[in-house]
N, C-alpha and C positions, 0 to 999 in steps of 0.2 A: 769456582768454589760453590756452596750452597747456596750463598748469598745473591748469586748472578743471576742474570736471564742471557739468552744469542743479546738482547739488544742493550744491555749494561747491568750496571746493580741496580737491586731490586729493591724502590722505597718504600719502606711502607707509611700509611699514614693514615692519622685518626679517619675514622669512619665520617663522619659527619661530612670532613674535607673530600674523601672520596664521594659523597652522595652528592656535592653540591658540581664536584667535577666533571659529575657523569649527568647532573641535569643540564649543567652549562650545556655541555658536546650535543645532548640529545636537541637544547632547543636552538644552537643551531643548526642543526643539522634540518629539523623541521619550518624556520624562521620562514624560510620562503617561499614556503605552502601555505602560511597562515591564514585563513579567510577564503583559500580558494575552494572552491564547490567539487565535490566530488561526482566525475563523470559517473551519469547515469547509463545501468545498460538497456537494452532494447527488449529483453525477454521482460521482465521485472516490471518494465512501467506499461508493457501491453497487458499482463496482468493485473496489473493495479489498477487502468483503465477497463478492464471488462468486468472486474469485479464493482466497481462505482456502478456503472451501466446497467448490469444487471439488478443491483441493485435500488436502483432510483426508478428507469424504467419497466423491471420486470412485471408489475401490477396494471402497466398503462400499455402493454405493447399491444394486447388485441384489442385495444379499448376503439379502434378503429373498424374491426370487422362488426361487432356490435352495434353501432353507431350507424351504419350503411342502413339496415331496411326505414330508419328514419329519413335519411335523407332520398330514398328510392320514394318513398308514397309523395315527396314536394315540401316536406319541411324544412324550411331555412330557420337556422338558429341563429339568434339575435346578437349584435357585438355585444352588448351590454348584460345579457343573461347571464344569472350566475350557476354555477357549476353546484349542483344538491350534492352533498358527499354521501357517501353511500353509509346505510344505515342496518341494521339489521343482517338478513343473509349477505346481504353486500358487503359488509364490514368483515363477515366472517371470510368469505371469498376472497378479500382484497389481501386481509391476515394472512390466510392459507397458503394465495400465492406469492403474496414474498418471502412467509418463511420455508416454502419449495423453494425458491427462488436462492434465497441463500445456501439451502444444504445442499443446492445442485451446483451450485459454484464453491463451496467448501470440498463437495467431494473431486470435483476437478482438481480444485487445488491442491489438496492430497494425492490422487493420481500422479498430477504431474510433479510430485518431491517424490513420489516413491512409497507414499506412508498407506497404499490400498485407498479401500473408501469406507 
């Protein structure tokens, strides 16, 4: 009859009872996942790692080649000297290159979703 389903009659029942049904089922159905870490993938967190990187060291990466004709004329730099931060055109320079630094790894990152650059 109208009233059936294949698998018997069909009950109906207040709303509320059906919501609390369908949260039961859902949470257990999830019970046994609860707290567990969801696996990370390998593309995702190489990117998430080069973009830190680049960002933290991209202002310090040739801070090395700079640094060489001091140490070629016999200057030893002392443990205990402190590091002068850069002031002036310096500041502007160090500015410059991490915000290059960031729109050359945002455009990457776009690239590789697809979104151009």
């Amino acid at each position: 009859g109208a009233g059936e389903d294949v698998a018997g009659p069909v009950v109906l029942r207040p709303l509320d009872e059906q919501v609390a049904l369908k949260v039961k089922r859902t949470h257990e159905m999830f019970a046994a996942n609860h707290g567990a870490r969801v696996m990370e993938s390998e593309a995702p967190r190489k990117l998430r790692m080069a973009v830190k990187t680049t960002a933290e060291y991209a202002v310090v990466k040739d801070l090395a080649s700079l640094q060489q004709p001091a140490a070629e004329k016999g200057a030893k730099p002392g443990k205990n000297q402190p590091v002068a931060e850069p002031t002036g055109v310096d500041a502007d320079a160090k500015a410059h290159l991490r915000r290059s630094a960031v729109e050359k790894v945002h455009k990457e990152v776009m690239a590789a979703q697809g979104g151009g650059g």
